[in-house]
C-alpha positions in Angstrom: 5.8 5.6 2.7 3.3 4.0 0.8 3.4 2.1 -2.8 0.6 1.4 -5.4 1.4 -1.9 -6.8 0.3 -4.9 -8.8 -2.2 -3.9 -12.0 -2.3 -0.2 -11.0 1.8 0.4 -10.9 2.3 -1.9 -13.9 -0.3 0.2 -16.1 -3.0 -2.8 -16.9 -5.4 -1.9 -14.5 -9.0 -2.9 -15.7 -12.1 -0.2 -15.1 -13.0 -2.8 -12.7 -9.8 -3.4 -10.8 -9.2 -2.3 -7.1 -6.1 -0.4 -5.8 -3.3 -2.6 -4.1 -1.6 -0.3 -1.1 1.3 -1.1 0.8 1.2 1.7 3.8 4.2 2.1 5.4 3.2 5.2 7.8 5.1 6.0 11.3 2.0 7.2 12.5 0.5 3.5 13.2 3.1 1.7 14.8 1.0 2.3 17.7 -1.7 0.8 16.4 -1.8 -3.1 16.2 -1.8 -4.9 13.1 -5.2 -5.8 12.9 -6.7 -2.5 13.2 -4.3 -0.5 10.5 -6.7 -1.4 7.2 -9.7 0.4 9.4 -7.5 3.3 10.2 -6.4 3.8 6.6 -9.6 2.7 5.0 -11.5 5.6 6.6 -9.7 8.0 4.9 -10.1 6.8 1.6 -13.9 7.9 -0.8 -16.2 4.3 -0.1 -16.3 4.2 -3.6 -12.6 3.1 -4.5 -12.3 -0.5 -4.1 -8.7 -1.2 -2.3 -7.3 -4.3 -0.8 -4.4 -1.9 2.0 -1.4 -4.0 3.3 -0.4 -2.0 6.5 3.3 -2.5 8.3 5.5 -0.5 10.4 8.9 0.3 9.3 10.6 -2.7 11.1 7.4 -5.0 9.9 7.9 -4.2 5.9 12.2 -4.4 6.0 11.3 -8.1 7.7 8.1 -8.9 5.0 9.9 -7.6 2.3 12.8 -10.0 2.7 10.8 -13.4 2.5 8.0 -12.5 0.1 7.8 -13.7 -2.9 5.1 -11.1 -4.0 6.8 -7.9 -2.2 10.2 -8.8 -3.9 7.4 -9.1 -7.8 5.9 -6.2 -6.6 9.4 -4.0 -5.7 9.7 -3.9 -9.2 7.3 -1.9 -10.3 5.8 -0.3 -7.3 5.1 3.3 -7.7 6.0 5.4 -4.4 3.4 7.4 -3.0 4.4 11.0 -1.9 2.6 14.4 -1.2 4.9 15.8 -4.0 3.4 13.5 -6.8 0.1 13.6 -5.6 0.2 17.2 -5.9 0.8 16.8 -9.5 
């Protein structure tokens, strides 16, 4: 799973505004924490400016409990799937 949020999701994104990610891929939960954004970062173009927050399953149940931000952003996140990026 992964979600756009913030400025993006909401629709008042600026020309000069980055992407927000929250990656929630099986795939790295093998990988530690530290070395997810490099891992994901690669296969995004250098030109797109993104700040990637990158958790397991177990990691973003936990994170999305106590944030303050996750439970803002929950709202209007938009859900990132190979079905509506084939749109």
């Amino acid at each position: 799973m992964s979600n756009v949020v913030r400025d993006f999701a909401r629709g008042d994104w600026l020309i000069n505004s980055d992407v927000d990610l929250i990656a929630v891929p099986l795939s790295l939960r093998d990988i530690p924490w530290h070395e997810r954004y490099l891992v994901l970062r690669r296969l995004l173009p250098p030109s797109i400016s993104v700040e990637i927050l990158a958790y397991t399953p177990g990691e973003f149940e936990v994170i999305k409990r106590r944030s303050v931000v996750l439970k803002d952003a929950e709202k209007y996140w938009v859900e990132l799937t190979l079905e509506k990026l084939e749109c």
